[in-house]
N, C-alpha and C positions, 0 to 999 in steps of 0.2 A: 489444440491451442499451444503450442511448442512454441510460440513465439512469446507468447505471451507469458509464460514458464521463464524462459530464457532473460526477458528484460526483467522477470522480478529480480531472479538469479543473479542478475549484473549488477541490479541496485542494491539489492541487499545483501549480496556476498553467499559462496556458497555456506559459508557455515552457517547464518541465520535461517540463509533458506531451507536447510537440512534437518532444520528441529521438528520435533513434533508439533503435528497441528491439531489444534482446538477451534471447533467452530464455535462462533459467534453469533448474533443478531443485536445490530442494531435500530433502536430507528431513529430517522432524519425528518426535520421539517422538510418537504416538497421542493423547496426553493432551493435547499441545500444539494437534494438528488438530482436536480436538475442543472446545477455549477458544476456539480462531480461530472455528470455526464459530458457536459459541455469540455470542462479540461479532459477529460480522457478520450474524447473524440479527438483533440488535438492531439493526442498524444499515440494512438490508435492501440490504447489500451482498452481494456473492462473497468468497469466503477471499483469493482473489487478488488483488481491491481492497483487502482492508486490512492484506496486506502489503506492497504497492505504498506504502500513505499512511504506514501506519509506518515502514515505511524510510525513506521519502523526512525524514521528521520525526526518527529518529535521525541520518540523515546533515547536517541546516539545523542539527541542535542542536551536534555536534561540528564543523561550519565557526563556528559564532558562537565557541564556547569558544578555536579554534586560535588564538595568536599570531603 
């Protein structure tokens, strides 16, 4: 999955991507896992990278906003 490595790598910068990782579990209403799929098949990612870049992009946008 190198490709898939690589685009998180590009969106998230290598130094986020270089941190330690903690798994998680979430769960989703159905509907939800099924839009995710939907965008990431456009995208010809995994559900898992583009929660990964989402988050990462909620969390850049509420650090700019914070005073």
């Amino acid at each position: 999955m190198k490709s898939k490595d690589n685009f998180e790598r590009s969106v998230l910068g290598s130094e986020a991507y270089e941190r330690e990782i903690k798994r998680v579990n979430v769960n989703f209403p159905l509907w939800t896992v099924k839009e995710m799929d939907e965008r990431a098949g456009r995208f010809g990612i995994s559900r898992q990278a583009l929660v990964k870049v989402w988050k990462y992009r909620s969390v850049r946008s509420e650090d700019k906003l914070a005073l």
